[in-house]
N, C-alpha and C positions, 0 to 999 in steps of 0.2 A: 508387705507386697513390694516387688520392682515398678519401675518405673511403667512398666510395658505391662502392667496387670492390675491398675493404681488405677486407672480413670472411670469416672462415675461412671454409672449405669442409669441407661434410662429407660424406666418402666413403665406399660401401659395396663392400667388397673382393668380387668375383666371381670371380676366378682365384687362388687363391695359389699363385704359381709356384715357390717353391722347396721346401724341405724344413720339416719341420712335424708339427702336428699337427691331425686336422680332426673340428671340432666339429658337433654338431647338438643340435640344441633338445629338451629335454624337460621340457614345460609351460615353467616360468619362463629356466631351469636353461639353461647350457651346460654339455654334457658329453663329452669327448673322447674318440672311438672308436677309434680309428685314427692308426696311423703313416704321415704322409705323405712319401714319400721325393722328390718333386718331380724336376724336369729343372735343366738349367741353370741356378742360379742368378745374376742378373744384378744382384740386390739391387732389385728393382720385383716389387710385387702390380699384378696388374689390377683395373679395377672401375669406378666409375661415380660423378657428381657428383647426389646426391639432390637431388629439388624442381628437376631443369631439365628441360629440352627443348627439343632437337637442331632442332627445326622437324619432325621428322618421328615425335614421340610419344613417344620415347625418351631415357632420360638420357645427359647428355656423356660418352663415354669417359674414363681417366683409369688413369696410372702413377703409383703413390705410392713415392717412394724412402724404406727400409729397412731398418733396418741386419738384423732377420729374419723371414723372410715370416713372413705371420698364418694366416687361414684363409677360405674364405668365409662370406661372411654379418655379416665382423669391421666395426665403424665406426671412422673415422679421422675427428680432424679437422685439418685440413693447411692450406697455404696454396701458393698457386701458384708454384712455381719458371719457367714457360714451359709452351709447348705445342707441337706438331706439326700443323700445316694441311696437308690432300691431301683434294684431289674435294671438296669442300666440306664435309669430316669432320674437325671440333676434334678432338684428342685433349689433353686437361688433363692438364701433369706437376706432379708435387706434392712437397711434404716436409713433414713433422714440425716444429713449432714449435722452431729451436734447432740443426736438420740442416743442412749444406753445403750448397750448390746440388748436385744431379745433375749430372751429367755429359750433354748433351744427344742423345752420338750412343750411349749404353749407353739413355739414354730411345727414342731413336728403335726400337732393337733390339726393346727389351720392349714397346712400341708395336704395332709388327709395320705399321708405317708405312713406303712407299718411298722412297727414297732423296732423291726428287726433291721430299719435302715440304718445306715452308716454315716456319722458328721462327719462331714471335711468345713477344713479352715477356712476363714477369710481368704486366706491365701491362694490356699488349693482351688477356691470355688472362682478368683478371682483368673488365674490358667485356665481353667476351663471354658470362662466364660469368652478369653482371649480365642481357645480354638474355636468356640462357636461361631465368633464374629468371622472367621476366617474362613468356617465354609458357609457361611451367610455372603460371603463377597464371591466365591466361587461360583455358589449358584446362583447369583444374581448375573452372573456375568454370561453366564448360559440362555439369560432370559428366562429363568423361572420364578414363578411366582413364591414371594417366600413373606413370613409373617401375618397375623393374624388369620384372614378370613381369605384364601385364597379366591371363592367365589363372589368377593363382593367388590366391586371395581370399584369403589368410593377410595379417594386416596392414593393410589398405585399412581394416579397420573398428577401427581399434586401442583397446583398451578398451571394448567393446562386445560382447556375446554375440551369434552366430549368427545368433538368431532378431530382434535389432533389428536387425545390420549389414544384413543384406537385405533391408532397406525404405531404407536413406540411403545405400545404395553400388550401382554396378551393374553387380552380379556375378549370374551365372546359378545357377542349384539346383545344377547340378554341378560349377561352379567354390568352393561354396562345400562340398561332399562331399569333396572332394579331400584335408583334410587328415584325414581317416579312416581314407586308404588307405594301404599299408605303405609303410614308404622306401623300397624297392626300383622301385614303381611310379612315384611322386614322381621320384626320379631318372633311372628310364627319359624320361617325359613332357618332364622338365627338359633333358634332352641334344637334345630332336628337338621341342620349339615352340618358336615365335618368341617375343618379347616381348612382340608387342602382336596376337598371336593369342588368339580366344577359344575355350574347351571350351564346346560345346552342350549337349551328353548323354554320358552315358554308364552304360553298363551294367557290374557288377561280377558276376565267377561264382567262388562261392565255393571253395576247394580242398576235395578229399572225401579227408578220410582213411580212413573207415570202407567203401571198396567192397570188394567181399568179391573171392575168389581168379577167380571166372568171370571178372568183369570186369575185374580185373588182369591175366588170362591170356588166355582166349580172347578176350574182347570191343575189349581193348587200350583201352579208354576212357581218354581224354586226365583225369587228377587233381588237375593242377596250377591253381590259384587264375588267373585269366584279369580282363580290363578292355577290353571294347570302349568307345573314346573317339569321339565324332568333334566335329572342332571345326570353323571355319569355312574351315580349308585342306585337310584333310586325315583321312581315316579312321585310326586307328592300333587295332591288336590286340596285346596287352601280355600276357604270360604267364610263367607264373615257367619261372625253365630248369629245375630241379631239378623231381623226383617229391618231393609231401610226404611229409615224415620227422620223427617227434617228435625227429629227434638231427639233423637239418641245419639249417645257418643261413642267414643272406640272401645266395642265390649268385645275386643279379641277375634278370634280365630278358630275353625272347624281344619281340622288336618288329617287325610289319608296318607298314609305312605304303604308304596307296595314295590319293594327292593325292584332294581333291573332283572336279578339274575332268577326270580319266579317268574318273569312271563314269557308264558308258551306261545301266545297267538295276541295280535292286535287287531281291531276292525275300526274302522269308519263308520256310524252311528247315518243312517238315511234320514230323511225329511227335517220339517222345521226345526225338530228339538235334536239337533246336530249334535256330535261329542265324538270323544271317542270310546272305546270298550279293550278295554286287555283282559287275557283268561290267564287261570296262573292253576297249579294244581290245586290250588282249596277253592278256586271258584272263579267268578267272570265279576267282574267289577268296572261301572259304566259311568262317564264324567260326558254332561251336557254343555254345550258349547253354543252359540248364535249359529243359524245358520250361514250367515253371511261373513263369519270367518274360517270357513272352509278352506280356502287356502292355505290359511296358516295352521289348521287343522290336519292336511292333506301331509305337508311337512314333517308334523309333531310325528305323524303314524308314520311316516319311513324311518325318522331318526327311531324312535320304536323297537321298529323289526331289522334295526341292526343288530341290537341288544339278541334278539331271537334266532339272528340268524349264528352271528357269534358264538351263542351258548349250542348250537346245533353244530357245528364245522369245526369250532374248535378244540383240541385237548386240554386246553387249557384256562383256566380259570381262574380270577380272585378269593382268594383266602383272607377273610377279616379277623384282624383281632379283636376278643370281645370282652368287653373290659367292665368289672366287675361293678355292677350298682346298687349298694346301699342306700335305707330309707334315709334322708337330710334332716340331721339331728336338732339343727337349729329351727325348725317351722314346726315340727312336733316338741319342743319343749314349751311351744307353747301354749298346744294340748295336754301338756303332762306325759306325754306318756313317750319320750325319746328310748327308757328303759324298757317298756315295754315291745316297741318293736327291734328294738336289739335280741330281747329274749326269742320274741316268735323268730326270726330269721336264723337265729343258732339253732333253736331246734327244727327246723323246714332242713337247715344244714345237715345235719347228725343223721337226718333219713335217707337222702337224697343231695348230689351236686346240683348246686345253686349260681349260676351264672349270675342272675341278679333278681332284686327284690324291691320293690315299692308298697309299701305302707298307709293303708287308711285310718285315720285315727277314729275309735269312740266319739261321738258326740251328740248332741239333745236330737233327734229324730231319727237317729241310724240303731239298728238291734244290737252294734259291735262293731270293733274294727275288723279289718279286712287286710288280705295279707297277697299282692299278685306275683307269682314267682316262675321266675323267667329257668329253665331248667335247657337240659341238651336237647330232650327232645320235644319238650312241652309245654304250655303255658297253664301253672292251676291259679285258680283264684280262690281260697281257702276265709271264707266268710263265715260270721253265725250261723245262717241257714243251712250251709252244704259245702262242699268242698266238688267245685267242677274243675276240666280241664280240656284244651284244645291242642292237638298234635301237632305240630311245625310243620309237620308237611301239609293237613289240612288250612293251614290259614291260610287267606286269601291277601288279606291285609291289616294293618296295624290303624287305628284309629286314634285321633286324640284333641281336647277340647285345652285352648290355653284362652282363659278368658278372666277379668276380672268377677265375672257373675259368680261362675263354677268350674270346676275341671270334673272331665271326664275322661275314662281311659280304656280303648275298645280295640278288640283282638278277634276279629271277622273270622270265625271257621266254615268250614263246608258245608255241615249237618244244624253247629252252634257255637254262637258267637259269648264271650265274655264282656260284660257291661260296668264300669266303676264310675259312680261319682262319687269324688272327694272336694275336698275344699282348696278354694283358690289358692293359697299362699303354699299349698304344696309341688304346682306347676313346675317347678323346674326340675324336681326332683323326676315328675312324671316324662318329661320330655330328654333327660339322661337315660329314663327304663327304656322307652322307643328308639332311644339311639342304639341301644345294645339290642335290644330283641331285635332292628331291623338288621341288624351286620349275624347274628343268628340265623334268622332265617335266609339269609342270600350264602351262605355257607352248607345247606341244605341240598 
């Protein structure tokens, strides 16, 4: 390589794929919570080339070889061993200053790149990653948001308080709220926005622990800590799974998402048990709020029925791309049965186009595994028992449970809804199916 195409690269790990330990930040501090038992190890982290862009806002992709995975959020700095070209998507392989070359078709794997892509050089990969950085400084110079998580104001402003960052960065009042709310929620939001999606508004309802037996009994009033979001794709309702308990701990997240571009009608919810109500064609779906945050209630519903009026006035509209999801082979090999659901998805394929597929595995309690298949115009859920299915234009909303306890994975129709629970450790996989059937059904 030249001089001008020679200088490390510094990458920020977003998948650590193997076995591990995974950190999170407190104030300065890394501090290690958790054992991470990982899938396949292939000897590559995934993750991303800081300070580029892709041409479409986003950083380069990137497999850094290992000798043992890190964690997210870990920084590397590497030098390019080669890359993988497909559909005009670089993926940058890397190594450690002093490491072998990778092995290209174990990159390719961890890549999760086709078969039919194209190696380019050290060299070559190391040009291109030159032109990334170069419209990475254009568009910063523009003042837009560029790298990682565009809706998440943590960083953007770095070494700066709060109250300056949000006058020289631009990020909205509740993107920069965000880092207030528990990690439970943070990592709900994390699993189901894009990148370069922004958060609008959003309303927070606090958990009540002190309601007294009536309304724990008769009244059955919902206790648990809640976050209406809505950002510019999509409504999301966030709710802890668990009832508070001074002796429980963070057992994840209950998540709706109902795209912007389905809803027809908003309302305002009367009396005590405040909220709001959007109607969408497969149906009306209603999020309770305090009454005494009405105001900022009041807000949420105009920001809303801008989305409604928009989708009424204008000709014009977003088109998503919807990008294909396969069942995650690493969390089912350790069901056994990764070959297994490769076969059911070839053949669901050879009938019918398959936009994407999520995978339940066999296991002691269940009659079989289960096969949920995201199609153009419909959602089936192909079980032991039956094979059902909900039309895209009847669903109302997308449902989904990311929790250590269980996962669960729900598709609201009109007349009837689809029900799956599978097992924790397949979470992510299920919250990649939601990302694509939400950008699905807002194409509708």
């Amino acid at each position: 390589m030249t001089a001008a195409t020679d200088a490390p690269l510094l990458l920020e790990v977003e998948d650590a794929a193997g076995p591990g330990v995974d950190f999170e930040r407190v104030g300065h501090e890394l501090v290690g919570r958790r054992v991470r038992r990982g899938g396949l190890w292939l000897g590559f982290d995934r993750g991303a080339v800081l300070e580029t862009d892709d041409g479409a806002g986003t950083r380069l992709a990137a497999v850094v070889a290992l000798p043992a995975s890190t964690h997210a959020g870990c920084r590397l700095e590497a030098e390019p061993a080669g890359g993988w070209l497909a559909d005009g998507r670089l993926v940058v392989v890397a190594r450690l200053a002093g490491a072998p070359s990778p092995l290209p078709a174990l990159a390719r794997l961890a890549a999760g790149v086709p078969e039919d892509a194209a190696w380019l050089d050290a060299a070559a990969v190391g040009r291109e990653v030159q032109h990334a950085r170069q419209r990475f400084r254009e568009r910063r110079a523009h003042a837009r948001i560029l790298g990682g998580r565009a809706w998440h104001g943590a960083g953007h402003g770095a070494g700066a308080s709060v109250e300056a960052s949000r006058f020289t960065t631009p990020h909205s009042a509740a993107e920069y709220r965000l880092d207030g709310l528990p990690q439970r929620f943070l990592r709900g939001l994390a699993g189901l926005l894009d990148d370069d999606e922004r958060l609008l508004y959003a309303i927070e309802r606090p958990e009540d622990r002190d309601a007294g037996i009536v309304a724990r009994t008769f009244r059955r009033e919902d206790r648990r800590a809640a976050l209406l979001a809505l950002t510019d794709r999509q409504l999301l309702w966030v709710v802890d799974h668990a009832d508070p308990d001074r002796f429980l701990g963070d057992w994840g997240v209950d998540v709706e998402v109902v795209p912007v571009e389905r809803i027809t009608a908003v309302d305002v919810l009367p009396g005590p048990g405040s909220g709001i109500a959007v109607a969408t064609d497969g149906g009306r779906r209603a999020y309770r709020l305090p009454a005494e945050l009405g105001a900022e209630i009041a807000v949420l519903a105009r920001l809303i029925r801008r989305f409604v009026a928009a989708a009424d006035e204008s000709p014009l509209r977003r088109l998503y791309g919807v990008p294909a999801v396969e069942p995650e082979e690493g969390p089912l090999d350790a069901f056994g049965q990764a070959a297994e659901a490769r076969a059911a998805v070839a053949a669901e394929r050879r009938a019918v186009p398959v936009l994407g597929a999520f995978y339940d595995p066999r296991r002691p309690g269940v009659r079989g595994p289960s096969l949920v298949v995201l199609r153009e115009d419909a959602v089936a859920l192909r079980s032991a028992a039956a094979v059902r299915s909900v039309r895209l234009d009847d669903v109302a909303a997308l449902g989904i449970t990311l929790s250590a306890l269980v996962g669960r994975l729900v598709v609201r129709g009109r007349t009837e809804s689809l029900d799956l629970r599978f097992p924790a450790p397949l979470s992510t996989g299920a919250a990649a199916w939601v990302r694509s059937a939400r950008r699905a059904l807002a194409n509708r």
